[in-house]
Structures are given as structure tokens and as C-alpha cells.
C-alpha positions as CSV (number, residue, x, y, z in Angstrom):
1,X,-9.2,8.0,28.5
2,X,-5.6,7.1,27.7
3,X,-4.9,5.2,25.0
4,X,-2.1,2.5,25.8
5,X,0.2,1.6,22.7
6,X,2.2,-1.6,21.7
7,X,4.7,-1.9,18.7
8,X,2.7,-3.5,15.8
9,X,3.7,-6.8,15.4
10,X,2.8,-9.7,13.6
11,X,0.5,-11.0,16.4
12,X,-1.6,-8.3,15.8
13,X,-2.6,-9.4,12.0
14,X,-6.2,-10.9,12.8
15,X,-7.3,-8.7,15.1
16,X,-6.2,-5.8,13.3
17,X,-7.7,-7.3,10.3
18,X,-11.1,-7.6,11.7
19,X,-11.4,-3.6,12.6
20,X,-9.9,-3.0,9.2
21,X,-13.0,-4.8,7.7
22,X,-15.2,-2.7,9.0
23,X,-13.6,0.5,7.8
24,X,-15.8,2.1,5.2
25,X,-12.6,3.1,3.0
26,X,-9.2,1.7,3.0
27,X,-6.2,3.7,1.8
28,X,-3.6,1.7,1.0
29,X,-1.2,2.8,3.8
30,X,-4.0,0.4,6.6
31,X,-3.6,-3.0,4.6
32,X,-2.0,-5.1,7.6
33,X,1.4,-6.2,5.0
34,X,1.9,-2.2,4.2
35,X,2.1,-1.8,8.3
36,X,3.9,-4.6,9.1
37,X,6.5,-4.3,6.3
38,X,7.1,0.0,7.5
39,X,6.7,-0.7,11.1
40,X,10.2,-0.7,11.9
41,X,11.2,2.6,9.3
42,X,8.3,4.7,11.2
43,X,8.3,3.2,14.4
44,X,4.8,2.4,14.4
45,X,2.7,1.8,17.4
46,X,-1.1,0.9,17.9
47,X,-3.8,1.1,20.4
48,X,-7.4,-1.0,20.9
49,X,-10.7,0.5,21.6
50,X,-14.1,-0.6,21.7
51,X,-14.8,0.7,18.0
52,X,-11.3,1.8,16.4
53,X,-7.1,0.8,16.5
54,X,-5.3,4.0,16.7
55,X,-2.2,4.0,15.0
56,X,0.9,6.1,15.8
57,X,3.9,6.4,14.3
58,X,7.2,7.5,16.4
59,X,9.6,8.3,13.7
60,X,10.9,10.4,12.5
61,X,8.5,12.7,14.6
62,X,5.5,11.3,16.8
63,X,2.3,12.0,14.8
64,X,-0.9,9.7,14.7
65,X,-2.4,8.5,11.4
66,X,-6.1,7.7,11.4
67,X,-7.6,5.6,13.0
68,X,-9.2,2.2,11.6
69,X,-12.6,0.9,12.1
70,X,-16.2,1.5,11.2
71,X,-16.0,5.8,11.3
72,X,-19.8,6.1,11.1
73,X,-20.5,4.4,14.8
74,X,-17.6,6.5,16.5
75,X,-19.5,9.7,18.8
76,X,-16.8,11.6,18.0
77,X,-18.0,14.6,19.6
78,X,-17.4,12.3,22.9
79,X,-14.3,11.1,21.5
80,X,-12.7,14.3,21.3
81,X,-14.2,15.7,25.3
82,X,-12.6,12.9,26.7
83,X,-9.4,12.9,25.0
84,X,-8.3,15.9,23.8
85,X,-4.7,15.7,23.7
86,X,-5.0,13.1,20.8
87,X,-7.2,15.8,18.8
88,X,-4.1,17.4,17.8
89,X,-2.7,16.4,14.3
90,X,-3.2,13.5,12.0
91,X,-1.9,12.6,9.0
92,X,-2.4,10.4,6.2
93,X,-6.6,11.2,6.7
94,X,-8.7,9.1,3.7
95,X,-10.8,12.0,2.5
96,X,-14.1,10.0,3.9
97,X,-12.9,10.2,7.3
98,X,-12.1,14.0,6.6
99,X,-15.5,14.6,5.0
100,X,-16.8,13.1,8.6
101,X,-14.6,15.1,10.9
102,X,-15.5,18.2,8.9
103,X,-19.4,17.9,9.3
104,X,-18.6,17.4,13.1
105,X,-16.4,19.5,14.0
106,X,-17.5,22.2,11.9
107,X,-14.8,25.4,12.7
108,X,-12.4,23.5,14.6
109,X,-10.5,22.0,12.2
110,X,-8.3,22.5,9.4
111,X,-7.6,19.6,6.6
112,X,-4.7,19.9,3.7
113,X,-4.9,18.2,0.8
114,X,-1.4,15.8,0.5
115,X,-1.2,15.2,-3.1
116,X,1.8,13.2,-2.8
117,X,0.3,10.6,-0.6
118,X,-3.2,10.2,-3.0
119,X,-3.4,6.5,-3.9
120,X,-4.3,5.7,-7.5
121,X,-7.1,3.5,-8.1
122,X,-7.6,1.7,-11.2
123,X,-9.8,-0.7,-13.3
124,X,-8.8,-4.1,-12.6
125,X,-10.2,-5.5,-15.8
126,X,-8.5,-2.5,-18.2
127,X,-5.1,-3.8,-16.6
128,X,-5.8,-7.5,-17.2
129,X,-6.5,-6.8,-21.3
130,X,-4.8,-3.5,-21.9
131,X,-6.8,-3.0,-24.4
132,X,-7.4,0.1,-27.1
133,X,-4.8,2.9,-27.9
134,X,-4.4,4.4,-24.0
135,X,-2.6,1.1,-23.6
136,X,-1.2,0.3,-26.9
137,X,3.1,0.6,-25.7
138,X,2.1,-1.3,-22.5
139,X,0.2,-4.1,-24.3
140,X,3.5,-4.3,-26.8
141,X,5.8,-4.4,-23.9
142,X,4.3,-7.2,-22.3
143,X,3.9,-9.0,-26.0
144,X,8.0,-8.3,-26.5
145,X,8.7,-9.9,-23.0
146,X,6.3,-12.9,-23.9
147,X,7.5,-13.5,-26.9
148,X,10.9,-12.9,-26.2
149,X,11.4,-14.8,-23.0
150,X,10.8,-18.6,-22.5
151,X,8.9,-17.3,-19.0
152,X,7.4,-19.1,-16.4
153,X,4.6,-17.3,-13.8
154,X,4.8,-18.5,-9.9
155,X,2.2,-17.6,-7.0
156,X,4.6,-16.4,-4.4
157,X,5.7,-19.0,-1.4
158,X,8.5,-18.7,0.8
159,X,11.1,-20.6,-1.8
160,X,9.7,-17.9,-4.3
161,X,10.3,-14.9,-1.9
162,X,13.7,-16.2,-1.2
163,X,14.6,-15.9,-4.5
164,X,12.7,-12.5,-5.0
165,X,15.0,-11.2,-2.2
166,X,18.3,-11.8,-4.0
167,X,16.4,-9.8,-7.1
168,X,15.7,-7.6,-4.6
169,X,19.4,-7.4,-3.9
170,X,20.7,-7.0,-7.3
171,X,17.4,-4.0,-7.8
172,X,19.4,-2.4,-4.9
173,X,22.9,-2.4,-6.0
174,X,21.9,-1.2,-9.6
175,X,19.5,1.3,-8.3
176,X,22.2,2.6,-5.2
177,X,19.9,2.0,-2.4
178,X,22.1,3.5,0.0
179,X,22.2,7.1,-2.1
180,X,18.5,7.4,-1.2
181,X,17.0,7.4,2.5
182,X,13.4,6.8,0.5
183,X,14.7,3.5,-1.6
184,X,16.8,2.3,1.9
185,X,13.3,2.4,3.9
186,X,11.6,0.5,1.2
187,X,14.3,-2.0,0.3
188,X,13.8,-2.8,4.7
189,X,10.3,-2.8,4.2
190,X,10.1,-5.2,1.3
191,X,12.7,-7.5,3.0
192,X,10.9,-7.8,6.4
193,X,8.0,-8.8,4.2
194,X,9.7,-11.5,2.4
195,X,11.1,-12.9,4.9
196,X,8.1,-13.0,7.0
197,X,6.1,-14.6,4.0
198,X,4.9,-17.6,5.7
199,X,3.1,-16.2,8.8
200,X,1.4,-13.5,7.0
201,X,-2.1,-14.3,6.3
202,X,-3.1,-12.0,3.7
203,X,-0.2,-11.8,1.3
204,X,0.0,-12.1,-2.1
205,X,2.5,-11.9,-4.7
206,X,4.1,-13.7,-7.7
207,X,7.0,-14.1,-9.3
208,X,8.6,-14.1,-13.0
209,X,11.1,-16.7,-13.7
210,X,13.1,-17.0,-17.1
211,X,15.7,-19.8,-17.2
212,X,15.9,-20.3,-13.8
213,X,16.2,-16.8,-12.8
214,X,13.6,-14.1,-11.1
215,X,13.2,-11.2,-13.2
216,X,10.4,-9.4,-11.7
217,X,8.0,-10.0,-8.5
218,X,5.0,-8.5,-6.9
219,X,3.5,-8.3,-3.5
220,X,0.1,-6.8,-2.6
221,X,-2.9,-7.7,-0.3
222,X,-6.7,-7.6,-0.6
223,X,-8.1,-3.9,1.1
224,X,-11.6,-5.2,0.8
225,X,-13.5,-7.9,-1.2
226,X,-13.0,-6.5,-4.6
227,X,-10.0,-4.2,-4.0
228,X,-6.2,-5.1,-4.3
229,X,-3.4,-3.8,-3.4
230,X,0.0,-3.4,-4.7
231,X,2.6,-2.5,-2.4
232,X,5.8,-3.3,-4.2
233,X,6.5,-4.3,-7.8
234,X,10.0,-4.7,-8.9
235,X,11.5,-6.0,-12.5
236,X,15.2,-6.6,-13.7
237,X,16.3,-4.2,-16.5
238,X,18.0,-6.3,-18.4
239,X,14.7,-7.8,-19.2
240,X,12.7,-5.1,-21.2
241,X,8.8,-5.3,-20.4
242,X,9.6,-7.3,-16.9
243,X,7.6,-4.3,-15.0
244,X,4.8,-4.2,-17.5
245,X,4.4,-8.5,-17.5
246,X,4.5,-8.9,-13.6
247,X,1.7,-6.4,-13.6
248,X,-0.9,-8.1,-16.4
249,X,0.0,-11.3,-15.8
250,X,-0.5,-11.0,-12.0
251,X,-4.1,-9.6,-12.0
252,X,-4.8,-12.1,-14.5
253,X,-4.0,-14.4,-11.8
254,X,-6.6,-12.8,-9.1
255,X,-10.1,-13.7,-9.4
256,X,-12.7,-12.0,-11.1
257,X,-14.1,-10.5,-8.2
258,X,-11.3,-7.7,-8.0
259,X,-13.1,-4.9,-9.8
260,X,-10.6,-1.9,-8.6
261,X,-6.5,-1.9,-8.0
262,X,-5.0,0.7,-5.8
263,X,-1.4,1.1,-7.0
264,X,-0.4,3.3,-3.7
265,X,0.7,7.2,-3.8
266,X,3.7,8.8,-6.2
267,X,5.6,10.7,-2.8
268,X,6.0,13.1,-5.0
269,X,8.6,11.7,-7.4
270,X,8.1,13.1,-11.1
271,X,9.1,9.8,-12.8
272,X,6.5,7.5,-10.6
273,X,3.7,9.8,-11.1
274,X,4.5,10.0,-15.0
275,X,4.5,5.9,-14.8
276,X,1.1,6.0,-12.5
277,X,-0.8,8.6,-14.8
278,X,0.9,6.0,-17.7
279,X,-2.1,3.3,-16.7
280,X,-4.9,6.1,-16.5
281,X,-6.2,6.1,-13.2
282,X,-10.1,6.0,-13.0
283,X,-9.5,8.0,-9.7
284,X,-7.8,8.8,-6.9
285,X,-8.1,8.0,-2.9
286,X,-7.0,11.7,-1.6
287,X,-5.4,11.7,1.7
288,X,-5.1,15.1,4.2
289,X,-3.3,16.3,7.1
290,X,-6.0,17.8,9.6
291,X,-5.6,19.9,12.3
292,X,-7.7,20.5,15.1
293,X,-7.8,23.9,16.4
294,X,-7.9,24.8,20.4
């Protein structure tokens, strides 16, 4: 069987959305806004089948990710007779799906561990309160911004995001965007997002204003029922705390029913996975690279 694949697109949302729901876990990388936002940066391409959406990316070398849909009703010993040349490589592999391949394909493959891309997961609830001594110099930033700042909390809407994109802009020139190929990608990504904020179902986000002008904003997306996501979080310097206000005051926001947040993987970057390990993880969502063998 051939698989035939299409640029992701924002057409795709529901559809993709439905498969998605049946996916017994959900790494941060599937929610439909963190593939819509990247699609362009990785070249991103998907494919339907009765059971899964296979998802390949074209830049900056052709590799597939894995596939989305409810693993435990796949025969994936059928799977891989009748298309071999897509058992090959595939990367960015939630550990449950690896855990599957490896009990059927016993011997003919070979999975990596990619630390760099292991999404942290958190208590939702522990970053609403902050409470206790693990969080005592986040709970004082926030209290500095509050008291400090005449502040005003906005649900994201399209006049928000407008204004989050010229914070966006400023974020860009004081952090020299261009310098980095990593914070150029994301700085597209976030901006396709933005822009696209009224035809994207499942996005959510807020904003932080203080006299009139954003300081911080956040965008995320629900992975399942009681899981959030956050995809990007940015904050003004000038305003000390912005960071650590945007993140309490927006899951105080979200309903009670989001137990566990998935603040995304560190890449690798020392000062990102000090500030993740900073908000104690309860665990992480490890990722592999798998190789099948023959």
C-alpha cells in the first residue's frame, strides 16, 4: 500500500483531531496548533488510513514521525509486510508506542532514547498555588509582578494576538532572532499561529496587559481531557516575574478538570532545562528514534 501525502493545512484540524483522540498518549509535538504552527519550518506532510494519519516531515531531511491514532487496534505485523519501505526510521516515538513496536517486532528493531525531545509533565494544581518551599522564589515573583503592576489578565482573541505579535516582535529584536536558526523557526511558528487565531479550533492562550501594553502571553491546546499544553510562553524583561505570572495566572484560568501540564521538551538548551527542572516535573513523556532493521 502506498501512502499518499498532502501538506498539513488548516483544513485538516477536525479530522486530524478526531484520530488524535483516539491516541492512547499524546506527546506534545501531535496537538494540531504545535503542527500547524511548525508545518512550514519542517515541511510537514500527512497521510489517512483506516486506523492512523502518518505524518512526515520533508525538511531539513525526509523522516516520518509517528503515527497518530488508536496504536492498540493497528496489526502491525501486517502493517509492516505490506509496506515495508515506511518501516525504515521514525523519530520523535512516545515511549508507549515504542514499548508496542518492541513487543512486536521483537529483534528487528532498535529504539534511542532522545532526551532532548522528552516533554515535561507537571501537576496542574502545584502550578496554580505554588505552594511550599520547591516554589517559594516562583510564588514571590509572581507576588512582586502583582503587586507591582496595575495588571489586567485577557483570554486570547484575535485583537489580543495582534497585540501579542508586536510583543512578539520586540521579544525578537531583544533576544536577536536572526542569530539563532532555533529562535527564527519558532518566532515563524508562533506568528503563523497568531495570525491564524480565529480559525483554529482548539487554541488557547492569554495575555498580560499593564497600562495598555502586553507584557507576556501564552498559547497552548488541550492533548486530551485533562491535559494542557503549552507551546509558547513569552514575557517582556522589563517586567520582572512577567514569565512566572502568565504561567499561574493562566492555569488558574483553565478548569478544574486539567489535572497534568505538559510544558514541551528542553532541545537540549542548558538554560531551558534548568527553568523546566525549576517547576519540578512529576515526570517526563520520553520520546525515541527507532530503527527497524532489514
Amino acid at each position: 500500500m502506498s501512502l499518499s501525502f498532502q501538506p498539513l493545512s488548516l483544513h485538516h484540524q477536525a479530522d486530524y483531531s478526531a484520530y488524535l483522540a483516539k491516541c492512547p498518549k499524546v506527546a506534545s509535538d501531535y496537538g494540531f496548533i504545535n503542527l500547524f504552527g511548525w508545518s512550514a519550518i519542517f515541511g510537514l506532510e500527512i497521510a489517512w488510513t483506516d486506523k492512523l494519519v502518518w505524518i512526515r516531515q520533508q525538511r531539513p531531511a525526509p523522516v516520518l514521525w509517528a503515527p497518530v491514532g488508536d496504536w492498540d487496534a493497528v496489526d502491525w505485523t501486517a502493517w509492516q509486510a505490506d509496506n515495508p519501505s515506511y518501516f525504515k526510521e521514525f523519530i520523535r516515538v512516545p515511549e508507549r508506542l515504542a514499548d508496542i513496536w518492541q513487543e512486536v517486532f521483537d529483534g528487528q528493531m532498535v529504539s534511542k532514547e532522545d532526551r532532548d525531545r522528552w516533554d515535561y509533565i507537571y501537576d496542574a494544581r502545584e502550578l496554580r498555588e505554588l505552594k511550599g518551599n520547591k516554589f517559594h522564589k516562583k510564588k514571590n515573583l509572581v507576588n512582586q509582578f502583582k503587586k507591582k503592576n496595575a495588571y489586567t489578565y485577557v483570554e486570547m482573541t484575535a485583537e489580543v494576538a495582534d497585540r501579542a505579535m508586536a510583543l512578539q516582535d520586540d521579544w525578537c529584536t531583544w533576544r536577536v532572532c536572526e542569530s539563532s536558526s532555533q529562535l527564527a523557526s519558532e518566532n515563524e511558528a508562533i506568528k503563523k499561529t497568531l495570525a491564524s487565531w480565529e480559525g483554529l479550533d482548539g487554541v488557547l492562550g492569554a495575555g498580560i496587559f499593564v497600562d495598555d501594553l502586553i507584557v507576556a502571553y501564552t498559547i497552548g491546546e488541550r492533548l486530551a481531557p485533562d491535559t494542557l499544553a503549552i507551546h509558547f510562553e513569552k514575557g517582556c524583561p522589563d517586567y520582572k516575574g512577567s514569565y512566572q505570572a502568565i504561567n499561574q495566572l493562566f492555569l488558574e484560568n483553565q478548569p478544574e478538570t486539567v489535572a497534568w501540564v505538559n510544558r514541551e521538551p528542553d532541545l537540549g538548551d542548558d538554560g531551558l532545562r534548568q527553568a523546566k527542572l525549576s517547576y519540578h516535573p512529576i515526570e517526563f513523556l520520553k520520546k525515541y528514534r527507532v530503527r527497524f532493521q532489514g
